[in-house]
C-alpha positions in Angstrom: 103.7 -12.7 148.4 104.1 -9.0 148.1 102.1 -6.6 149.3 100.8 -3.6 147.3 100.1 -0.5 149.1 98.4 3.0 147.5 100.1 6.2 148.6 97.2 9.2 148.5 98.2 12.8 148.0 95.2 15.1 148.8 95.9 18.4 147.3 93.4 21.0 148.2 95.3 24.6 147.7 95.0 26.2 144.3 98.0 26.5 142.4 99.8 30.2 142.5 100.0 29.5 138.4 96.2 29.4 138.3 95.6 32.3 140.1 98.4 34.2 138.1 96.6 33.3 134.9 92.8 34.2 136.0 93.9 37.7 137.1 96.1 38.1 133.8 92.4 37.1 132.2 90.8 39.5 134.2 93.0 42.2 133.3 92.6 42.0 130.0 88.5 40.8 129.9 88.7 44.3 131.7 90.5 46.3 129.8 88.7 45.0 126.9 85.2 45.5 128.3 85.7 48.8 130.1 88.6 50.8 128.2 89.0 49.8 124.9 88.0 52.1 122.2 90.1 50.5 119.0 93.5 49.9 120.8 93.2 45.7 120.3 92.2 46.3 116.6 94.6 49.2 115.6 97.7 46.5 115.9 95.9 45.3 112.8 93.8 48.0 111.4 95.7 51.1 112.0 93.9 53.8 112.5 91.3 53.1 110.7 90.3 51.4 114.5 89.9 54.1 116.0 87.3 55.0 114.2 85.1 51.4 113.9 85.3 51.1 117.1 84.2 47.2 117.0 84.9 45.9 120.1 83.0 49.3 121.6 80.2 48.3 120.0 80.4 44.3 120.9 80.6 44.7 124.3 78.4 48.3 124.5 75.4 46.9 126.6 77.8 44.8 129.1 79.5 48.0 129.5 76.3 50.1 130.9 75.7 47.6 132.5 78.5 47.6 134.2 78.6 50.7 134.9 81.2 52.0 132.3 80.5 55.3 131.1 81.1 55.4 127.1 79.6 58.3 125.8 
């Protein structure tokens, strides 16, 4: 008879990818949250954006308190 045996491969580190891509979605939940005043809706809008201000207004509580000045 054969024998079957079971090979086990314990990874524990965290893929570099994975930390790659939460910082790139940090960056951007940042920017978003904390600097954007029209810029992600002018690529559609125009300039016209600039002036709704929607995100602004989304995210204006988290950005208190966060302690992003805004106006």
């Amino acid at each position: 008879m054969s024998e079957l045996s079971q090979i086990n491969v314990s990874k524990t580190a965290v893929p570099i990818f994975a930390i790659i891509v939460l910082a790139i979605i940090f960056a951007v939940g940042l920017f978003v949250v904390g600097y954007d005043q029209g810029h992600i809706f002018s690529i559609v809008l125009g300039e016209q954006a600039y002036a709704d201000l929607y995100i602004h207004e989304l995210t204006h509580d988290m950005r208190h308190a966060a302690g992003f000045p805004c106006h």
